[in-house]
mmCIF file of the N, C-alpha and C atoms, coordinates in Angstrom:
data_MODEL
# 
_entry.id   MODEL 
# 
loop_
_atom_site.group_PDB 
_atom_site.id 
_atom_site.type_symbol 
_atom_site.label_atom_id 
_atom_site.label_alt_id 
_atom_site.label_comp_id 
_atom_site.label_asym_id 
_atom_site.label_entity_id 
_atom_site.label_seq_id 
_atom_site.pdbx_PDB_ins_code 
_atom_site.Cartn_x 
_atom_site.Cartn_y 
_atom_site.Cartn_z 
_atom_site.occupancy 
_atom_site.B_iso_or_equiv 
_atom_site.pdbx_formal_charge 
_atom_site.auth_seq_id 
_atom_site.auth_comp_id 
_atom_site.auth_asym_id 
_atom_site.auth_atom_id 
_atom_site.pdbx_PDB_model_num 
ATOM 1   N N  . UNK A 1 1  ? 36.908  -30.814 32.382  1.00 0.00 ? 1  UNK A N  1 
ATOM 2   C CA . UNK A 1 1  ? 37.179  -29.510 31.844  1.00 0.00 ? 1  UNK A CA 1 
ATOM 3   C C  . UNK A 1 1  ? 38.124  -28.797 32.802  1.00 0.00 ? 1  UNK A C  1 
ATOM 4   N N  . UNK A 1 2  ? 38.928  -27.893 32.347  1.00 0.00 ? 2  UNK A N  1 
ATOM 5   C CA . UNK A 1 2  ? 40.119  -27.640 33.175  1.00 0.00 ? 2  UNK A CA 1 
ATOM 6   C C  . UNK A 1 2  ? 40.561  -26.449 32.530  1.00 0.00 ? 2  UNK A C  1 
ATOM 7   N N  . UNK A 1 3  ? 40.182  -25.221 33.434  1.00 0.00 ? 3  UNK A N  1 
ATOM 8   C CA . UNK A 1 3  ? 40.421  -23.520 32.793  1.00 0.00 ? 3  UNK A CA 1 
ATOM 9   C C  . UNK A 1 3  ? 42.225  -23.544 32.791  1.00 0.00 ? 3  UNK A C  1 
ATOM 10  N N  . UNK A 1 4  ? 42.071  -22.552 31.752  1.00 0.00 ? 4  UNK A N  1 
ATOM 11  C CA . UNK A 1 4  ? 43.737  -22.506 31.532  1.00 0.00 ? 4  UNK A CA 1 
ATOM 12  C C  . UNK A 1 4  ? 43.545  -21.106 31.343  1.00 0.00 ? 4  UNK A C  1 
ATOM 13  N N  . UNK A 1 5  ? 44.703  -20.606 31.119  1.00 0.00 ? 5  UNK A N  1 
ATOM 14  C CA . UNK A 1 5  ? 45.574  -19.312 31.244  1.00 0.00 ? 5  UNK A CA 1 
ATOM 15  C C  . UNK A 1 5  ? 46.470  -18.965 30.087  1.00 0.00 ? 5  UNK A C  1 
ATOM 16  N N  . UNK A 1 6  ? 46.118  -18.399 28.778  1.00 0.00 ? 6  UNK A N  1 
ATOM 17  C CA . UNK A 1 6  ? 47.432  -18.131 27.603  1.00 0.00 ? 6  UNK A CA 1 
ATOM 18  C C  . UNK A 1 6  ? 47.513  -16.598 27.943  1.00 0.00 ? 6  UNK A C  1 
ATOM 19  N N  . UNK A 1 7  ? 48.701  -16.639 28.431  1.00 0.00 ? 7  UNK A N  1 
ATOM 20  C CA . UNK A 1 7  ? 49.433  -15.058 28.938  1.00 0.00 ? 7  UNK A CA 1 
ATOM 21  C C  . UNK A 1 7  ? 49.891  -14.317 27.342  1.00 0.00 ? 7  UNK A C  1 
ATOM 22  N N  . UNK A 1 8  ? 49.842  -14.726 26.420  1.00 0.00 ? 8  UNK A N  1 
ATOM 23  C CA . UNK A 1 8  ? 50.096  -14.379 25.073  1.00 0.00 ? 8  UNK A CA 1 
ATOM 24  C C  . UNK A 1 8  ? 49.058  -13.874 24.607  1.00 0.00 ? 8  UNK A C  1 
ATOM 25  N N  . UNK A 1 9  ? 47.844  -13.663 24.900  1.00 0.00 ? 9  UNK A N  1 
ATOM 26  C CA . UNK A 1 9  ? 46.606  -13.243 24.593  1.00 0.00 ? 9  UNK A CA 1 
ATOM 27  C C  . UNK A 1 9  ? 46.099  -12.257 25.073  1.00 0.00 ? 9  UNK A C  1 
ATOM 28  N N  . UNK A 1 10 ? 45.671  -11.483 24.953  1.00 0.00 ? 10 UNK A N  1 
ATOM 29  C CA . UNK A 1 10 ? 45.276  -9.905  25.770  1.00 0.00 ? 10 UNK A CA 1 
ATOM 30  C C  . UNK A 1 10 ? 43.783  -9.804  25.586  1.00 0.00 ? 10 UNK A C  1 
ATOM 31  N N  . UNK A 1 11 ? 43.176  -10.443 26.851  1.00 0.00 ? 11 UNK A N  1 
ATOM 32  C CA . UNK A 1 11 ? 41.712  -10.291 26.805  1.00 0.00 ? 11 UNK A CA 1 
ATOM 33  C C  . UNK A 1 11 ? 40.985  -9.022  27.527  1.00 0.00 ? 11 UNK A C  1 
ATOM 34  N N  . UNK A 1 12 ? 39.748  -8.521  26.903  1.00 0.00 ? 12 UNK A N  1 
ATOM 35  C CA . UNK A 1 12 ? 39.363  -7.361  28.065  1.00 0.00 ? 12 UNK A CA 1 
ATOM 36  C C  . UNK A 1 12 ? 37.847  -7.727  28.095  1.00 0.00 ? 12 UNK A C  1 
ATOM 37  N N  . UNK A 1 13 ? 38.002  -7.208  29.223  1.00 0.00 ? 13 UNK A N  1 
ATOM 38  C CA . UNK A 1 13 ? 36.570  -7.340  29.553  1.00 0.00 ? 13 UNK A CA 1 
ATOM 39  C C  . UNK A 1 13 ? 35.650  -5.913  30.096  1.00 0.00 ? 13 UNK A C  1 
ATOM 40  N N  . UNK A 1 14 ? 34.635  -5.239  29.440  1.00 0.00 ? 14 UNK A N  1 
ATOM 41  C CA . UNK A 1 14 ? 34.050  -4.488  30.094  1.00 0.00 ? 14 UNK A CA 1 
ATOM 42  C C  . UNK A 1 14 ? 32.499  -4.494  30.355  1.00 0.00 ? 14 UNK A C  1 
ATOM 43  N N  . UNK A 1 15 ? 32.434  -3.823  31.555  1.00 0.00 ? 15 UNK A N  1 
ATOM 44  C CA . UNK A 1 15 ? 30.847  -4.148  32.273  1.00 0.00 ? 15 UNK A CA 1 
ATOM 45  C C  . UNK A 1 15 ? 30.572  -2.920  31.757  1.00 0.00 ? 15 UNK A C  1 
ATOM 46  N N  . UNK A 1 16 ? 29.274  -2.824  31.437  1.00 0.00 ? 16 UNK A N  1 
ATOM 47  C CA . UNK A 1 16 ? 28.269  -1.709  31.293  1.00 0.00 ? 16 UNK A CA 1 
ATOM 48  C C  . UNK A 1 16 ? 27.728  -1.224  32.444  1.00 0.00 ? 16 UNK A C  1 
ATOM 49  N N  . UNK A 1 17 ? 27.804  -0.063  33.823  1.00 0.00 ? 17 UNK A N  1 
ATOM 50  C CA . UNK A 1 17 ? 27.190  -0.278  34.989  1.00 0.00 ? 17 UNK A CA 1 
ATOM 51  C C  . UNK A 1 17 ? 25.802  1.288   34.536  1.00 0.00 ? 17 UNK A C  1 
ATOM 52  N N  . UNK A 1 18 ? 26.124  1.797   33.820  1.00 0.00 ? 18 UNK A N  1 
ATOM 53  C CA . UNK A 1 18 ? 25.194  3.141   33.479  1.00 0.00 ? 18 UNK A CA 1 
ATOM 54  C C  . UNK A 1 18 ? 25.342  3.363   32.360  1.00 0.00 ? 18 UNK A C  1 
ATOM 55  N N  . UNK A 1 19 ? 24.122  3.912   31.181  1.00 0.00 ? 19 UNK A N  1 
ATOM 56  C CA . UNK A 1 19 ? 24.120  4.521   30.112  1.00 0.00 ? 19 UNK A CA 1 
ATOM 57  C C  . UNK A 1 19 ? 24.711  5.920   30.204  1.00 0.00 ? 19 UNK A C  1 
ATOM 58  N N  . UNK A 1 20 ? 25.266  6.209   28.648  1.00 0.00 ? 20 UNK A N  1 
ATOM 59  C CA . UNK A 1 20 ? 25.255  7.697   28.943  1.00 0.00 ? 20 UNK A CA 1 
ATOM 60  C C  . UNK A 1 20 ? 24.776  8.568   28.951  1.00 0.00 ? 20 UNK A C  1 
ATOM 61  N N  . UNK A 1 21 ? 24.679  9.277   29.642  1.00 0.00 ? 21 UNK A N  1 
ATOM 62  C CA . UNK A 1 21 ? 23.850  10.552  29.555  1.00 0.00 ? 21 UNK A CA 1 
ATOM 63  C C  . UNK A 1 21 ? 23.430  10.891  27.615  1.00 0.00 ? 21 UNK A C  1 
ATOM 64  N N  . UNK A 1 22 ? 24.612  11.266  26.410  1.00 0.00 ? 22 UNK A N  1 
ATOM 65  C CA . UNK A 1 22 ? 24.504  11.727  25.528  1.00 0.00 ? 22 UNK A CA 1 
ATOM 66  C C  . UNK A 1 22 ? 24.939  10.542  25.064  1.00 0.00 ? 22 UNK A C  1 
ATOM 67  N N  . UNK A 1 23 ? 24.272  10.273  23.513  1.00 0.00 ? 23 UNK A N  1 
ATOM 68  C CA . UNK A 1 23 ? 24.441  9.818   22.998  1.00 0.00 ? 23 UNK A CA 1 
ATOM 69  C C  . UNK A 1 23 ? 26.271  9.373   22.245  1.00 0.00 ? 23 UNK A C  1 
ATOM 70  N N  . UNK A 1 24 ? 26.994  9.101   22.579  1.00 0.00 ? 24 UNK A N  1 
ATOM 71  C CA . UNK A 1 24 ? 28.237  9.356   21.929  1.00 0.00 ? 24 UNK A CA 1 
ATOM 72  C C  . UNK A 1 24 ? 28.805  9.484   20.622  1.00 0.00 ? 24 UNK A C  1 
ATOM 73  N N  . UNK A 1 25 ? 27.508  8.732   19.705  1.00 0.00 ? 25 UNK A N  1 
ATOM 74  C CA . UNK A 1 25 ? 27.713  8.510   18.194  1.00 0.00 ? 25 UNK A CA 1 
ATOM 75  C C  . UNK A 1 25 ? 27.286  9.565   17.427  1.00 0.00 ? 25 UNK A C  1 
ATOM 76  N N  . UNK A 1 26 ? 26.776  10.604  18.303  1.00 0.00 ? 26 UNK A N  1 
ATOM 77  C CA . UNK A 1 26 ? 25.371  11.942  17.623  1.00 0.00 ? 26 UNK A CA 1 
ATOM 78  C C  . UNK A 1 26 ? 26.507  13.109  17.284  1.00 0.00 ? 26 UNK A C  1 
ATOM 79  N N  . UNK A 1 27 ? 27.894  12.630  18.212  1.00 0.00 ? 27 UNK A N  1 
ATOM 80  C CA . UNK A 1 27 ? 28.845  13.864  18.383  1.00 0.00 ? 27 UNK A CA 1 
ATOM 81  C C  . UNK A 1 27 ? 29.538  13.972  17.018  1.00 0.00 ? 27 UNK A C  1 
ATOM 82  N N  . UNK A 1 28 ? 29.813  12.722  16.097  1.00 0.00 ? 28 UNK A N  1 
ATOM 83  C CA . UNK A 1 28 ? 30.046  12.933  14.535  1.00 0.00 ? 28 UNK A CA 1 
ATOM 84  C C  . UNK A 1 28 ? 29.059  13.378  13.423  1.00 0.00 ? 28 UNK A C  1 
ATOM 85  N N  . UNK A 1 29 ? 28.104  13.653  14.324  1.00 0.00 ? 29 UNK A N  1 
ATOM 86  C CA . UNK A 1 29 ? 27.116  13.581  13.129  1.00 0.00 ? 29 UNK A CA 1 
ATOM 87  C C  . UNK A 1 29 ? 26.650  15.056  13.165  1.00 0.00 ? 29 UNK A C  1 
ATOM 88  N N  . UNK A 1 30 ? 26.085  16.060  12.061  1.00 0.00 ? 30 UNK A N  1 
ATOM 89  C CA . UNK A 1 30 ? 26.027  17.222  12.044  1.00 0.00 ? 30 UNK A CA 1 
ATOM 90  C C  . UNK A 1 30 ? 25.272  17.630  12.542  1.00 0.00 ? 30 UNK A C  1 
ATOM 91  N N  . UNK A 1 31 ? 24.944  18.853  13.170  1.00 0.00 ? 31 UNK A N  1 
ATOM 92  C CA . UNK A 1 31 ? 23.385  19.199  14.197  1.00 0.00 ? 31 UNK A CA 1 
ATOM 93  C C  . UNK A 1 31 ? 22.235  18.849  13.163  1.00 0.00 ? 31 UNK A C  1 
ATOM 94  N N  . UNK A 1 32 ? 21.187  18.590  14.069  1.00 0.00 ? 32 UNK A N  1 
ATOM 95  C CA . UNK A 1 32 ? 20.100  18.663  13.006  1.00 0.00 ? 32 UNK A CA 1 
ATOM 96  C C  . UNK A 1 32 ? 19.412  19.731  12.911  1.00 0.00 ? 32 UNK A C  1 
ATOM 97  N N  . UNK A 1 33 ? 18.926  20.215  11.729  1.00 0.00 ? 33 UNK A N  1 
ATOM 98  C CA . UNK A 1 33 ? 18.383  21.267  11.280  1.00 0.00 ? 33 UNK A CA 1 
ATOM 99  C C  . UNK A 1 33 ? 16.751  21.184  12.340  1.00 0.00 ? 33 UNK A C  1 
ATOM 100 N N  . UNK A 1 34 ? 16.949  22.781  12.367  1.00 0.00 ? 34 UNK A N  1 
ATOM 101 C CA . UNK A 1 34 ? 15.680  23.660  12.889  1.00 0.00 ? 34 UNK A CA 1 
ATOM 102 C C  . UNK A 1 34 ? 14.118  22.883  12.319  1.00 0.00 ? 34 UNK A C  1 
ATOM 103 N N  . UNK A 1 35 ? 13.619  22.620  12.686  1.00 0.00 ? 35 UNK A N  1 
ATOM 104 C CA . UNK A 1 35 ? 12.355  22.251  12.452  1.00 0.00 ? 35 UNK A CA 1 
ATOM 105 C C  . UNK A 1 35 ? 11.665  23.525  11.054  1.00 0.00 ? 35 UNK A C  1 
ATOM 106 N N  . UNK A 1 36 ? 10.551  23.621  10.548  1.00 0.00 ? 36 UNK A N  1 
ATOM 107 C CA . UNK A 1 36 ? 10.483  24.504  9.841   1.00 0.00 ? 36 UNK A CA 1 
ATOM 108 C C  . UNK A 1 36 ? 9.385   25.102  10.633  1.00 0.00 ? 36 UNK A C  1 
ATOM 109 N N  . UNK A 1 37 ? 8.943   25.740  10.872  1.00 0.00 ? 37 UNK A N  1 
ATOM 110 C CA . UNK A 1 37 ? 7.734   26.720  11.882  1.00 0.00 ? 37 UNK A CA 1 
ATOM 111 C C  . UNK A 1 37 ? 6.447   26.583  10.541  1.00 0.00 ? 37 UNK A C  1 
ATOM 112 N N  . UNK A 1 38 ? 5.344   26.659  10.296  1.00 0.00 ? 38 UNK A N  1 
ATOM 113 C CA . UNK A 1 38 ? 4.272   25.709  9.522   1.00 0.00 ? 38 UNK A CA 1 
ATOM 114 C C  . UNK A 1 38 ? 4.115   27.201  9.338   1.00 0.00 ? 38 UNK A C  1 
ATOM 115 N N  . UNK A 1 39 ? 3.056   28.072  8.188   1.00 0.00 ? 39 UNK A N  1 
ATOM 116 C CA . UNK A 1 39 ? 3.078   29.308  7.610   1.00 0.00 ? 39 UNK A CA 1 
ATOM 117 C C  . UNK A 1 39 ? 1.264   29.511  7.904   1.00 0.00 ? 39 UNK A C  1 
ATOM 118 N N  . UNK A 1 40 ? 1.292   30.418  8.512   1.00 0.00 ? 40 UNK A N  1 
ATOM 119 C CA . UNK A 1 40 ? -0.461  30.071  8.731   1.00 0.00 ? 40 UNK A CA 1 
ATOM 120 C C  . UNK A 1 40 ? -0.773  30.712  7.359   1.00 0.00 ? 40 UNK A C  1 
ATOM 121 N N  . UNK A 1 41 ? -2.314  29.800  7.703   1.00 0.00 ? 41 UNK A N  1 
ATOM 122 C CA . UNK A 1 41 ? -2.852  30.061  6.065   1.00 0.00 ? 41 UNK A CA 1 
ATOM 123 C C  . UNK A 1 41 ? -4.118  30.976  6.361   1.00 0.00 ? 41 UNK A C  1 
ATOM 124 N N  . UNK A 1 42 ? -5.092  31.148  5.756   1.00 0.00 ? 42 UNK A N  1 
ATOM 125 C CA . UNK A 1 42 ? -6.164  31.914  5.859   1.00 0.00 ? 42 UNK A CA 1 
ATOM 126 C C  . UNK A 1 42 ? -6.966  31.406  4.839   1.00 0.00 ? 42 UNK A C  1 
ATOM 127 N N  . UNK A 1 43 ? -7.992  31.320  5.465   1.00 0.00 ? 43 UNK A N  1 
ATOM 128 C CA . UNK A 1 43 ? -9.495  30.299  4.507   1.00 0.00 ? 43 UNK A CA 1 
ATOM 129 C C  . UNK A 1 43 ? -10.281 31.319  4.707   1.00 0.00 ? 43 UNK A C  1 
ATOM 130 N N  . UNK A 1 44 ? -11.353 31.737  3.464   1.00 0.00 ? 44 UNK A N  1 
ATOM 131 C CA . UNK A 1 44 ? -11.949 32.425  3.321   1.00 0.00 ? 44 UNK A CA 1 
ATOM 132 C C  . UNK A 1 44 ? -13.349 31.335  3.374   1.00 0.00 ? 44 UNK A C  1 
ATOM 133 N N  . UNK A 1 45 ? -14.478 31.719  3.773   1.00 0.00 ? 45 UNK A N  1 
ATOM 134 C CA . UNK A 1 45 ? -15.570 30.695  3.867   1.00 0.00 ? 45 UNK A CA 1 
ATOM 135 C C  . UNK A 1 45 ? -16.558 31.858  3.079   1.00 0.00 ? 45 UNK A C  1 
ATOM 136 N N  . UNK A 1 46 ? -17.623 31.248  1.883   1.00 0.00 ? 46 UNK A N  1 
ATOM 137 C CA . UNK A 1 46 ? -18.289 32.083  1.632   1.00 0.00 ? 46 UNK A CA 1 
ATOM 138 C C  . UNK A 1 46 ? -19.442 32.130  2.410   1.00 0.00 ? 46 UNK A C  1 
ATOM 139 N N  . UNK A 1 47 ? -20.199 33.006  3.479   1.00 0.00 ? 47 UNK A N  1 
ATOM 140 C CA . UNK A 1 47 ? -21.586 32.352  3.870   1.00 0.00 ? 47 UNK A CA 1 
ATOM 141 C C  . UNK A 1 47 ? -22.770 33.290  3.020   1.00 0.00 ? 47 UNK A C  1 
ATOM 142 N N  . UNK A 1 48 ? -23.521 31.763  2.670   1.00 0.00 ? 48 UNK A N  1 
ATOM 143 C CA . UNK A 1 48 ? -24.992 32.294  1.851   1.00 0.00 ? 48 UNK A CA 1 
ATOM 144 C C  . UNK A 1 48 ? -25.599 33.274  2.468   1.00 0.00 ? 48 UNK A C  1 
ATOM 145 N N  . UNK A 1 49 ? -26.443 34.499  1.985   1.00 0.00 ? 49 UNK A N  1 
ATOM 146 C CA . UNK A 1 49 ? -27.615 35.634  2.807   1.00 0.00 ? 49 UNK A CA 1 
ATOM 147 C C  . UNK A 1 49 ? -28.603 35.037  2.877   1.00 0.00 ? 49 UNK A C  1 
ATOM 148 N N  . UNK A 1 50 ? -29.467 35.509  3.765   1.00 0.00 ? 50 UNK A N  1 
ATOM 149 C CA . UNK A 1 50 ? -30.957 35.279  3.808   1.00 0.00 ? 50 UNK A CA 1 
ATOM 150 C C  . UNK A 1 50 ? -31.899 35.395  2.423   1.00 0.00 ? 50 UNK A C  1 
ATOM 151 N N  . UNK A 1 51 ? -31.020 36.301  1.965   1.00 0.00 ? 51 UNK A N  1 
ATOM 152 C CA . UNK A 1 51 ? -32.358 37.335  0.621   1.00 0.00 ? 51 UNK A CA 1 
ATOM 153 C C  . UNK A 1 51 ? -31.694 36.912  -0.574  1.00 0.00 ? 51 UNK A C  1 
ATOM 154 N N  . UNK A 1 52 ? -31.091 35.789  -0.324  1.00 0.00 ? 52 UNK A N  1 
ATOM 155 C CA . UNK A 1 52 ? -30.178 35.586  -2.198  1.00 0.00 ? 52 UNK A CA 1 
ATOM 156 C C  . UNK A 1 52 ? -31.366 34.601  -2.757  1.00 0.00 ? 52 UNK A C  1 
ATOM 157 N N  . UNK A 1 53 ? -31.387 35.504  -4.045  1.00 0.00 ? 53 UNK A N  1 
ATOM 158 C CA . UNK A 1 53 ? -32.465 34.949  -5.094  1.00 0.00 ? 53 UNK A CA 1 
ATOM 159 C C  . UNK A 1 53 ? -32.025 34.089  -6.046  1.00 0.00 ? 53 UNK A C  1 
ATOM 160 N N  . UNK A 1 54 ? -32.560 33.208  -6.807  1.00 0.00 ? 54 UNK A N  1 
ATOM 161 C CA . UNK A 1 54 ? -32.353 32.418  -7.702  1.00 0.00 ? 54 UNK A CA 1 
ATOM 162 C C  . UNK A 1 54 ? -31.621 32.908  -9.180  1.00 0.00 ? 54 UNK A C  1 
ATOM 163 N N  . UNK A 1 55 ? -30.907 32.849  -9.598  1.00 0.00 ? 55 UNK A N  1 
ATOM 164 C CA . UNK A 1 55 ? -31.199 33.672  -11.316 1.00 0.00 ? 55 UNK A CA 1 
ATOM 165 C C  . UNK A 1 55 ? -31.899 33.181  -12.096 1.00 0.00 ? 55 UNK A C  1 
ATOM 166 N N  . UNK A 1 56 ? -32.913 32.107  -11.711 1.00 0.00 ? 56 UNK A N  1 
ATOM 167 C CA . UNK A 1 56 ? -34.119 31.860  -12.850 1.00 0.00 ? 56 UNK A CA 1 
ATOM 168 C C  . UNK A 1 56 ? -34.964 32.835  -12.891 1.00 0.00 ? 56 UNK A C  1 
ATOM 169 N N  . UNK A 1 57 ? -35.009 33.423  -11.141 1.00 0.00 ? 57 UNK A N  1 
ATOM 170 C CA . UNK A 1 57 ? -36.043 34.410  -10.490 1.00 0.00 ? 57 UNK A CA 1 
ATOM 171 C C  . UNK A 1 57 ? -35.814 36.066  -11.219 1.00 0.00 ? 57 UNK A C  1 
ATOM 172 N N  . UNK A 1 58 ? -34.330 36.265  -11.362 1.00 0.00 ? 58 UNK A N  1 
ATOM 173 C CA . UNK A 1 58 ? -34.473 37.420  -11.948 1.00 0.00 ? 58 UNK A CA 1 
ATOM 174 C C  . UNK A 1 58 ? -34.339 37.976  -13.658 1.00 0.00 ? 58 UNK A C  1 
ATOM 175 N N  . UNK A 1 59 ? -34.522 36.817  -14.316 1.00 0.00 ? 59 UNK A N  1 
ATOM 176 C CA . UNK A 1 59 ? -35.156 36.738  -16.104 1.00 0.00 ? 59 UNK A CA 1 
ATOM 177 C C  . UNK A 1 59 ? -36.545 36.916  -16.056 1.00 0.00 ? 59 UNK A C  1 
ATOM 178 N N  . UNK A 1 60 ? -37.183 37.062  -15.059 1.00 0.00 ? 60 UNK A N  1 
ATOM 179 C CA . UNK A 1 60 ? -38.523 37.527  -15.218 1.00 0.00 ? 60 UNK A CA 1 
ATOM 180 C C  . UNK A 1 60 ? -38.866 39.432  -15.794 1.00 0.00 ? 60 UNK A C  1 
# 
């Protein structure tokens, strides 16, 4: 085997030595939208009384 040399050819070579900081491909792409902030809700809980009667109890 025996390396050769075609000067007619334009080779490149590049090393990767560090990532980039920013993404480079994110810079075409449109900002991304705001998150939506969640809407608080409000739950009403009914709680039973001590003294609640039946309504069979009050047809008497």
């Amino acid at each position: 085997m025996r390396p050769y040399v075609r000067f007619s050819k334009l080779d490149i070579v590049g090393v990767v030595v560090q990532s980039p900081r920013v993404n480079p491909r994110d810079s075409v792409l449109p900002p991304k939208p705001a998150k939506p902030k969640p809407t608080p809700t409000v739950t009403v809980t009914a709680n039973p009384s001590a003294t609640a009667t039946s309504p069979a109890a009050n047809r008497s």
